[in-house]
C-alpha positions as CSV (number, residue, x, y, z in Angstrom):
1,X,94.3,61.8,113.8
2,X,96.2,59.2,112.4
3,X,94.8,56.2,113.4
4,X,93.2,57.3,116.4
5,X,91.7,54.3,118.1
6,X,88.9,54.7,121.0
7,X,89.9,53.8,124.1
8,X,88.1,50.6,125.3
9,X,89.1,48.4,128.1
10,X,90.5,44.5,126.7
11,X,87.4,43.1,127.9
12,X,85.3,44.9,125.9
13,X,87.1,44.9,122.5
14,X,84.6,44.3,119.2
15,X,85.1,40.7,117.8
16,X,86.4,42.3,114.6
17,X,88.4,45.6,113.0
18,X,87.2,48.9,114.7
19,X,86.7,50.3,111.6
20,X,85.5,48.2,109.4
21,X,83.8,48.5,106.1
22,X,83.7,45.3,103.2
23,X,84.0,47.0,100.3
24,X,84.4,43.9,97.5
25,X,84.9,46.0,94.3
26,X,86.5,49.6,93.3
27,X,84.6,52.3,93.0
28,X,86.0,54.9,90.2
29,X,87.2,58.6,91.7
30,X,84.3,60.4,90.0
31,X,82.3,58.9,92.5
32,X,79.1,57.1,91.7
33,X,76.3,57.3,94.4
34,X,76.7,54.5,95.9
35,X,75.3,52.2,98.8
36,X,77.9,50.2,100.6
37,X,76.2,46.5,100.7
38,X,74.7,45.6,104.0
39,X,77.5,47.3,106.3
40,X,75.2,50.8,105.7
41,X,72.1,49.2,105.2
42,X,70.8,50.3,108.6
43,X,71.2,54.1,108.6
44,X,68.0,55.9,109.6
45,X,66.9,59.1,109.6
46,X,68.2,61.6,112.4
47,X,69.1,64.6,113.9
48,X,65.5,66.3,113.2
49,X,66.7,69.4,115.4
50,X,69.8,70.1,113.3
51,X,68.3,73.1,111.2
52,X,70.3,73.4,107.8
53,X,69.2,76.8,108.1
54,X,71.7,77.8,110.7
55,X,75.1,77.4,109.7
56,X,77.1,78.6,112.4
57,X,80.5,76.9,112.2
58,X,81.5,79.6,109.0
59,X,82.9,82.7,112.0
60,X,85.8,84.7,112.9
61,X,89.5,83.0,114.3
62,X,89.3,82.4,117.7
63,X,91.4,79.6,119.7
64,X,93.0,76.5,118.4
65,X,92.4,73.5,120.6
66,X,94.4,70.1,120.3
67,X,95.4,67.1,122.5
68,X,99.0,66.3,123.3
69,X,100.6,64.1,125.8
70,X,102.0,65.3,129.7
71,X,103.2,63.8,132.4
72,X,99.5,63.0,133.5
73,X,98.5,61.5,130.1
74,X,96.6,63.1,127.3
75,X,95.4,66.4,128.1
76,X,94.1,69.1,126.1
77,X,95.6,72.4,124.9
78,X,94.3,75.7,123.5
79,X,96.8,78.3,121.7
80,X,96.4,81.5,119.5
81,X,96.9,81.8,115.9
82,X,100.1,83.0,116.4
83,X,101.2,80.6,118.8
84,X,100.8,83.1,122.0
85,X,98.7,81.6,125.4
86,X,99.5,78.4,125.2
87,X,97.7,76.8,127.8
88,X,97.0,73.1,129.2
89,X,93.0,73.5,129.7
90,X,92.4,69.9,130.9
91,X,94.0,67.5,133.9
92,X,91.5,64.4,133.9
93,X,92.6,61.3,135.1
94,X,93.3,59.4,132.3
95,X,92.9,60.9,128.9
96,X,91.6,64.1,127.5
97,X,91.3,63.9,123.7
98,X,89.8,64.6,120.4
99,X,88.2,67.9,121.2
100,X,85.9,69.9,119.3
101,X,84.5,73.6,119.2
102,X,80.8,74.4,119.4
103,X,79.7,76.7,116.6
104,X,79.8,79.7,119.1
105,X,83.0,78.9,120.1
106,X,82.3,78.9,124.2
107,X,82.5,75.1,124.6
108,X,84.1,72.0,123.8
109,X,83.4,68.6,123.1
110,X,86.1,66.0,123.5
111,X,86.5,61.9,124.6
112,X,87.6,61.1,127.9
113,X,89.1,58.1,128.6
114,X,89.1,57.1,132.4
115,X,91.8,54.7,133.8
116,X,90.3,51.3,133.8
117,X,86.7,52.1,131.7
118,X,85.4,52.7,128.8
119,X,85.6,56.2,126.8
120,X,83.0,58.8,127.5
121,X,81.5,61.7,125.8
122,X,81.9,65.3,128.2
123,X,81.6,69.0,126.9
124,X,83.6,72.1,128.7
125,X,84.2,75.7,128.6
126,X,86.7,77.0,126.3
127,X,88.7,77.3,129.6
128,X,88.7,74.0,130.7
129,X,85.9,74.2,133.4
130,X,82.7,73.2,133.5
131,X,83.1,69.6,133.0
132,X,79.9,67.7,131.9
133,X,80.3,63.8,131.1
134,X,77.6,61.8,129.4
135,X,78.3,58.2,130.5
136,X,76.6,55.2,129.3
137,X,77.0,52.4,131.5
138,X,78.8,49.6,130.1
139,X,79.4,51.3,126.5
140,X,82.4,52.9,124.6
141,X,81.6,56.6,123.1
142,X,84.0,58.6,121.5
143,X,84.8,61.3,118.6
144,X,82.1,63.1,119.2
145,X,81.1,66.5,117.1
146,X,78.7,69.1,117.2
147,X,75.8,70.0,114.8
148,X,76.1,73.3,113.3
149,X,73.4,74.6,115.3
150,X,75.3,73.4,118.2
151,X,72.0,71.7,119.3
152,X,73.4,68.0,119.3
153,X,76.3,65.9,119.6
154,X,77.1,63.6,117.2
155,X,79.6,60.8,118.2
156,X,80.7,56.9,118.1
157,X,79.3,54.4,120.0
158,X,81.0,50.9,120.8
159,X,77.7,48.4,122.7
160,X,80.3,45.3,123.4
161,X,77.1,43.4,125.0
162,X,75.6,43.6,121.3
163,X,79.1,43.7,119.1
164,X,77.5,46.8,117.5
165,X,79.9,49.5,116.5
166,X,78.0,53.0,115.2
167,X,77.3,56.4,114.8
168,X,74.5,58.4,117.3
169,X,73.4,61.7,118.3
170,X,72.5,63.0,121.5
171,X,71.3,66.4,123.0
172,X,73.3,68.9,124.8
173,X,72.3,67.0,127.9
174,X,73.1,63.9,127.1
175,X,69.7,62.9,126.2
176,X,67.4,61.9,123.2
177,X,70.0,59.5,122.1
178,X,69.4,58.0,118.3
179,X,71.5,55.6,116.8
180,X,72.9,57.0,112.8
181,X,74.7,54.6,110.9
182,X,76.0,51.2,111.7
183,X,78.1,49.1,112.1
184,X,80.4,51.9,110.7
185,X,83.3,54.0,110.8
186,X,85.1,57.2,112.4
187,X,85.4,61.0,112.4
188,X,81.6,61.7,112.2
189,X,81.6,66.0,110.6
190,X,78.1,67.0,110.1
191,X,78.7,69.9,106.9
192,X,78.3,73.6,107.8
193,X,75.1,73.5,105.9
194,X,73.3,70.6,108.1
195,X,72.6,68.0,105.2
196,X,75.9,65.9,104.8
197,X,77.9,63.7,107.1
198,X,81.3,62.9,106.5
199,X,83.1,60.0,107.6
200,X,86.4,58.1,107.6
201,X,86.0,53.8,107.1
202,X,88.4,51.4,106.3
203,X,88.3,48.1,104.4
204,X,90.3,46.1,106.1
205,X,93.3,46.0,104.6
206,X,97.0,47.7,105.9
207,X,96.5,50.9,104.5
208,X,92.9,50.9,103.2
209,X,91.1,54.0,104.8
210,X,88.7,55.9,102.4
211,X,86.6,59.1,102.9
212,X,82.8,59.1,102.5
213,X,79.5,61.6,103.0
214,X,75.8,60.8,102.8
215,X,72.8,62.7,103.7
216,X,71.5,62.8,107.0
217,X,68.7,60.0,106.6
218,X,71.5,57.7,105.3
219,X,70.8,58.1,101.4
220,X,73.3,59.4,98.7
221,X,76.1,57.3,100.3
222,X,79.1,58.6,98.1
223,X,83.1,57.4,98.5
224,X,84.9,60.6,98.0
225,X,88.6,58.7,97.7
226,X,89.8,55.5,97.3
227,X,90.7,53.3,100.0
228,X,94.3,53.6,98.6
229,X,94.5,56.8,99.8
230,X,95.1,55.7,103.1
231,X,93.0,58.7,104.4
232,X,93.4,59.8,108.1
233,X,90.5,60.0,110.5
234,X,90.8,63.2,110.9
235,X,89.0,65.5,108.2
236,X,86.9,68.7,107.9
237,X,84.6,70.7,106.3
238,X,85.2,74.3,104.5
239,X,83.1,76.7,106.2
240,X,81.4,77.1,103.1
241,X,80.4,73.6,102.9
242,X,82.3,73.1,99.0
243,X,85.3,70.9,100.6
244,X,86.5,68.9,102.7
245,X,90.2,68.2,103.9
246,X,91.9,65.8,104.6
247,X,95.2,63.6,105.1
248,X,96.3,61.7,102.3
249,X,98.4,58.3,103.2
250,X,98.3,59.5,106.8
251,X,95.7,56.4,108.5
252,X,98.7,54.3,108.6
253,X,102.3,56.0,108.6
254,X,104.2,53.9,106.3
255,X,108.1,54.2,105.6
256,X,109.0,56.1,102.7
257,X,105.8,57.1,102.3
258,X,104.8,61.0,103.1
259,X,101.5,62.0,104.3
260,X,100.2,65.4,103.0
261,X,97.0,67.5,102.9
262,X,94.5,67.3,99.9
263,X,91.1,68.7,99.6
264,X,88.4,67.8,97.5
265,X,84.7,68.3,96.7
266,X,82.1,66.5,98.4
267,X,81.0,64.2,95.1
268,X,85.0,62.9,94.8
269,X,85.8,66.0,92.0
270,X,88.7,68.3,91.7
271,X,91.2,66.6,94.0
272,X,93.9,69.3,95.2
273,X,97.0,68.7,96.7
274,X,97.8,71.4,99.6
275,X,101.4,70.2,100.3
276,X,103.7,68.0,98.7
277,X,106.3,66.1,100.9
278,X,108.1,63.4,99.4
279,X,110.0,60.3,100.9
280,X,108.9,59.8,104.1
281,X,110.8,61.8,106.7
282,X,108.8,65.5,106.6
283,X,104.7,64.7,106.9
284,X,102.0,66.7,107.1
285,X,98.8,65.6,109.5
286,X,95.5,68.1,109.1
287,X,93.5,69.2,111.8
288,X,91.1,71.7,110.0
289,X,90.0,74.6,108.5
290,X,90.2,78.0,110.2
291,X,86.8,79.6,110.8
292,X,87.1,82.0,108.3
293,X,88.2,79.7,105.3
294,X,91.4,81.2,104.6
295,X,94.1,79.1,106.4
296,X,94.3,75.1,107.1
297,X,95.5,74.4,110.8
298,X,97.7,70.9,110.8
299,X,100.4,69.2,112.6
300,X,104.1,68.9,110.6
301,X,106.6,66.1,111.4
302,X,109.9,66.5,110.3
303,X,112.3,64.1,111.1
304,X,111.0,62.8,114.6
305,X,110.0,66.2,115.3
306,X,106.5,68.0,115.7
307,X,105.3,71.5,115.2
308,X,101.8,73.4,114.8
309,X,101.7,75.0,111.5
310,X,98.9,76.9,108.8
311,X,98.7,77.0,105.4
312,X,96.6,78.4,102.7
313,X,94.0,75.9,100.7
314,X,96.1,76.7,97.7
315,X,99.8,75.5,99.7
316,X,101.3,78.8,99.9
317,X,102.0,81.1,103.2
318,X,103.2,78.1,105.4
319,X,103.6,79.7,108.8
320,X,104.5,78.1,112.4
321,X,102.4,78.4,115.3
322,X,104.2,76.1,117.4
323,X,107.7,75.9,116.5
324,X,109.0,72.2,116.0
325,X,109.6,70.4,119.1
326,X,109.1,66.6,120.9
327,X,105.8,68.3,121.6
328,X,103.2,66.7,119.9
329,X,99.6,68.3,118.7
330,X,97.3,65.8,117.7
331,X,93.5,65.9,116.3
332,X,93.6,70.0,116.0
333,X,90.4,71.9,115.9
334,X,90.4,75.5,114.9
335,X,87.5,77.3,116.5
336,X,85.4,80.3,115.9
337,X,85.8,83.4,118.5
338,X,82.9,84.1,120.2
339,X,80.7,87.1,119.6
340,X,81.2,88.7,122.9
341,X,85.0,88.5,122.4
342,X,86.2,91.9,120.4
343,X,88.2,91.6,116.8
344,X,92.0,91.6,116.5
345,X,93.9,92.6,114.1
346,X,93.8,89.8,111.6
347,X,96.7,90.7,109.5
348,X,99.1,88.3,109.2
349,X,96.4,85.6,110.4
């Protein structure tokens, strides 16, 4: 997602750049471990009940959720791999967006932005019902996450009352809230493994959005790209836990310029182009990785229109979902099937 910002009534807007990291010097792309002055001095140590051991987002396909814009605002969407049962699964007032799949693919997580208030963090069935929010009076919370235990909820937090701008985790009922890092960031993606968190920051300038992981308890802070590359806020891990993905010169559209899909290992090494668009007009926007590893789930424009595509990791086997249209997928999340749900034939998939 572009730059996705959280949605945050006037009165409550932070004194400075949502985003925000001061970052005074470049840092090579073999990335040196490195901690990023006093902006993540504060990280403490977290999310005790998010076992490493259990790894759950690694699964079979199941359904593709993404938000996209109606008559009634941002709502949320699932759709099969190959584009069959396309459904509207959400009709909030105001705005349904950023969702995310629980590792056993029976809920999601997503923000939801009420007319007139600050965002909230809420959690669904994969159908759409079921609605639980998690409110916070007079605070912002958005792009939340699970754990890969699906224990926890890992999301962004926005307290106007103390200008403080951070990551926290919560439980499945909204409890046990502990403040992560801050004053930091977007995209929160805790690795399949349970020991890295990725995150999107930006350094204030036009097009200066870099991609970053550190452990859990805030040490081994490492800047995977430069802030030249313009990286969206919208990124995910492999299954396996070896790469991340991501949207090269997509934070900031700018004219001419072409956004496309890269992945990369977690210490900065063996950057890999997935597509290659050139001069502005055809972009490509990832969403993430399919639960199985083998395809890449992202959003194409070409030419003021938008379609629903996969792709291989290696760039070949580019096949449409949703066909391009003025319909327009946004922060896509591919989730796993869950176990009760029999196999189909994954040919072709």
């Amino acid at each position: 997602m572009k730059s996705r910002q959280p949605h945050i009534p006037s009165d409550h807007l932070p004194q400075r750049p949502w985003i925000w990291i001061a970052q005074s010097h470049e840092i090579s792309m073999r990335r040196e471990r490195v901690k990023l002055l006093s902006v993540l001095a504060g990280f403490v140590m977290f999310l005790a009940a998010a076992e490493a051991a259990h790894a759950t987002f690694p699964g079979r396909n199941g359904l593709i959720a993404f938000q996209a814009q109606t008559d009634a605002g941002v709502q949320i969407f699932t759709v099969r791999h190959n584009g069959m049962e396309l459904r509207q699964i959400t009709h909030v007032s105001g705005d349904a967006v950023a969702p995310d799949w629980s590792p056993d693919g029976r809920r999601i997580v997503f923000q939801h932005n009420p007319p007139d208030a600050c965002a909230n963090v809420a959690t669904m069935n994969a159908d759409g019902s079921d609605i639980i929010e998690f409110p916070d009076p007079n605070v912002c919370q958005d792009d939340p996450s699970f754990t890969p235990d699906g224990s926890r909820i890992v999301f962004h937090r926005f307290d106007p009352s103390l200008n403080d701008d951070a990551f926290w985790t919560m439980d499945l009922n909204g409890n046990d809230r502990q403040r992560i890092i801050g004053p930091c960031c977007s995209d929160p993606n805790v690795s399949p493994g349970g020991e890295k968190l990725s995150f999107v920051a930006e350094n204030g300038q036009p097009v200066g959005a870099a991609l970053f992981t550190s452990d859990l308890d805030g040490s081994n802070v490492v800047q995977v790209t430069p802030f030249e590359f313009n990286v969206a806020a919208k990124q995910d891990w492999s299954p396996d836990g070896k790469r991340l993905v991501f949207s090269k010169d997509g934070n900031v559209l700018v004219p001419g310029v072409s956004a496309n899909i890269a992945t990369i290992h977690p210490d900065g090494t063996e950057l890999r182009l997935v597509t290659h668009y050139q001069g502005g007009d055809i972009s490509a926007l990832v969403g993430s990785y399919s639960p199985d590893g083998r395809w890449i789930v992202f959003r194409l424009n070409d030419h003021g229109q938008f379609g629903l595509f996969k792709i291989h990791p290696d760039g070949t086997h580019l096949k449409t979902i949703i066909p391009l249209s003025s319909f327009r997928p946004r922060f896509i999340d591919w989730g796993p099937r869950p176990s009760e749900e029999p196999d189909e034939d994954d040919e072709g998939q």
